[in-house]
C-alpha positions as CSV (number, residue, x, y, z in Angstrom):
1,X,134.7,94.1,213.6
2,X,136.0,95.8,210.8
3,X,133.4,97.4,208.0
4,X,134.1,96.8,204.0
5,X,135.4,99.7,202.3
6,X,132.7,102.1,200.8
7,X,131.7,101.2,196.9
8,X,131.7,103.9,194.6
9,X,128.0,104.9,193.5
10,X,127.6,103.9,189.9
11,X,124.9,106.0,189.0
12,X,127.5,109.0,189.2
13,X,129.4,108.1,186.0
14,X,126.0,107.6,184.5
15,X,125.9,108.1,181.2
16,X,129.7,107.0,180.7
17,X,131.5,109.2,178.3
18,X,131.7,108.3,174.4
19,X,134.3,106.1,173.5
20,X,137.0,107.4,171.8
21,X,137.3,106.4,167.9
22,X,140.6,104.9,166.4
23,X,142.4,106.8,163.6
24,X,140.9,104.6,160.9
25,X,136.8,105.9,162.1
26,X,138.7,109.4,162.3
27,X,139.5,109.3,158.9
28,X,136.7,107.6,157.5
29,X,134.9,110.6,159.3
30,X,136.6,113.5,158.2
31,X,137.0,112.0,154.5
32,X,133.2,111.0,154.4
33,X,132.3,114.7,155.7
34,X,135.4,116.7,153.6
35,X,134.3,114.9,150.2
36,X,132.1,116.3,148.0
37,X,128.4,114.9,147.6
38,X,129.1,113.5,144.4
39,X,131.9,110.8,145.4
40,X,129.6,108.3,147.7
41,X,127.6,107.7,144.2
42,X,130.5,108.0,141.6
43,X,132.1,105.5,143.5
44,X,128.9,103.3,143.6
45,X,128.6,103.4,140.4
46,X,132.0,102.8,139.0
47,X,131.7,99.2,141.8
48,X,128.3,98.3,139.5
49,X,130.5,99.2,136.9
50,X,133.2,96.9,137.7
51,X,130.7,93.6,138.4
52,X,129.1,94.5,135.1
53,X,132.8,94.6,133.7
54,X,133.5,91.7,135.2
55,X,130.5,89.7,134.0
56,X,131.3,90.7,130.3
57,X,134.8,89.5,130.8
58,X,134.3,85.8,132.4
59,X,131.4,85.1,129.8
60,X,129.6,82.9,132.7
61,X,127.5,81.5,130.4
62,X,130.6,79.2,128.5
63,X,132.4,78.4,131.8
64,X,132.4,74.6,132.7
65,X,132.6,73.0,136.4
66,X,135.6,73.9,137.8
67,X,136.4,77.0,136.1
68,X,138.2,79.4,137.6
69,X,136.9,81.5,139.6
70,X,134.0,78.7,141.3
71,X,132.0,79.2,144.6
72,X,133.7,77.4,147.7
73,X,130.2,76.2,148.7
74,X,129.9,74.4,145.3
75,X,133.6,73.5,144.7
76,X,133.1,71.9,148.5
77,X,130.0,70.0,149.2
78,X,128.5,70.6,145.2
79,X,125.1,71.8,146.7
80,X,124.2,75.1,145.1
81,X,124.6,78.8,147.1
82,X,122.1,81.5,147.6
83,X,123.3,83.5,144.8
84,X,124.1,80.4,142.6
85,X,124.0,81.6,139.3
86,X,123.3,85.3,139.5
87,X,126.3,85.7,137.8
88,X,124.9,83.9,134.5
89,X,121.2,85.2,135.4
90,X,123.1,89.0,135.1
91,X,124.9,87.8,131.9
92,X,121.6,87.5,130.1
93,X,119.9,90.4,131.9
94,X,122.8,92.7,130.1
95,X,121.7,90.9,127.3
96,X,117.9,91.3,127.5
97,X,117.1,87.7,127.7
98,X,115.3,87.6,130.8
99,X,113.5,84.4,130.7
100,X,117.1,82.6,130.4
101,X,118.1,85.1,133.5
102,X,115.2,84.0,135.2
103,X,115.9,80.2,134.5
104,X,119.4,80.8,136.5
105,X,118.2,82.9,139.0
106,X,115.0,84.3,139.4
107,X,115.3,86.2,142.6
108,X,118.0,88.0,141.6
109,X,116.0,89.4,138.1
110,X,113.5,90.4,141.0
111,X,115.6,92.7,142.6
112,X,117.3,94.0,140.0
113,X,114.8,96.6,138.9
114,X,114.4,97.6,142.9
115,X,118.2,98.4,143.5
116,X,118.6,100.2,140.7
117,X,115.7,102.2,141.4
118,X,116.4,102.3,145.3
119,X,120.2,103.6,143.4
120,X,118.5,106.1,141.3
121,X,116.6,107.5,143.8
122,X,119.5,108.5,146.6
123,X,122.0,109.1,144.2
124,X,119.7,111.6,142.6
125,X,118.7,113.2,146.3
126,X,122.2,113.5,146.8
127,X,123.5,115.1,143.6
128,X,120.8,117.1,142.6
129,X,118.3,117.1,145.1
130,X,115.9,115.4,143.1
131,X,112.7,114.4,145.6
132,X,112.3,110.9,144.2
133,X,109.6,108.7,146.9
134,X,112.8,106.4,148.5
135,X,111.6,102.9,148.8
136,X,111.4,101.8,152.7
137,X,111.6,98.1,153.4
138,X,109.9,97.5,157.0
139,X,111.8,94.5,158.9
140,X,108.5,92.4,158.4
141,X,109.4,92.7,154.4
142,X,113.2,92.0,154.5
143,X,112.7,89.1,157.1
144,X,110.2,87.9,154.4
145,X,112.7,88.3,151.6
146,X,115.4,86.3,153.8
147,X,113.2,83.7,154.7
148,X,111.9,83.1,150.7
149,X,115.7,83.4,149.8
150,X,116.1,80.6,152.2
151,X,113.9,78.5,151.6
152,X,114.7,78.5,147.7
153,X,118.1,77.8,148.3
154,X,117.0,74.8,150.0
155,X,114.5,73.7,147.4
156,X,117.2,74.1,144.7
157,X,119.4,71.7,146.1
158,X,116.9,68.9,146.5
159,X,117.5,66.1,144.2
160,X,113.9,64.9,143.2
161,X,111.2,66.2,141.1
162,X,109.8,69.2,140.5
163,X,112.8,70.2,142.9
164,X,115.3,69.3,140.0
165,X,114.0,72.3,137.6
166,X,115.7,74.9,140.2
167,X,119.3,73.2,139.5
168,X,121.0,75.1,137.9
């Protein structure tokens, strides 16, 4: 009768050793942690910078179905997308009309004044150290803000009354 060969003991490499990053996480890393604490926001803001650009550019508002460029959701099936018309609801946000930005999309007008803030606030603690309260969203209050997002991208594509007032 012959006896199985021992098994090594698992719990002896326990806790396993960190994986080893890739050179692209290397350099990410050492860029992220060699750059000075000004270039995380700059480049934030020059991105906001570049949709606002972009939104002055297309003029939203004048563009007919099928302009270029169109949302593969709508171009596909026709049913609106979850950010359906924040494009145009920014257009007149930039233009101070905010019951026509509200009329194309009223969620994003919501948030708006929260990212900028949320914006304001860690760019500021960053730069200058400003102590600004940061605002915390719990899970309970982004699942919420998911599940309404949901729910009025659903509602918007419905093709009956009082549904019909959310198409946009």
């Amino acid at each position: 009768m012959t006896s199985a060969p021992p098994q090594p003991d698992v719990r002896m490499s326990w806790p396993a050793p960190p994986p080893q990053q890739d050179r692209v996480s290397r350099l990410v890393h050492r860029l992220w942690h060699g750059s000075p604490l000004w270039v995380a926001p700059a480049a934030m803001l020059a991105c906001m910078a570049s949709a606002v650009g972009y939104t002055f550019a297309t003029h939203p508002t004048e563009a007919h179905a099928g302009d270029p460029p169109t949302c593969l959701l709508k171009y596909t099936t026709g049913f609106d997308c979850p950010g359906c018309g924040g494009t145009r609801a920014a257009w007149y946000l930039l233009h101070g009309d905010v019951p026509a930005a509200a009329r194309h999309h009223i969620l994003f007008v919501f948030a708006v004044p929260f990212l900028l803030y949320m914006y304001v606030a860690w760019a500021g603690r960053r730069m200058f150290g400003w102590n600004l309260p940061q605002l915390t969203l719990s899970p309970r209050v982004l699942g919420t803000v998911i599940a309404v997002w949901g729910v009025w991208s659903v509602l918007r594509n419905l093709p009956w009354a009082p549904f019909t007032m959310f198409y946009v």
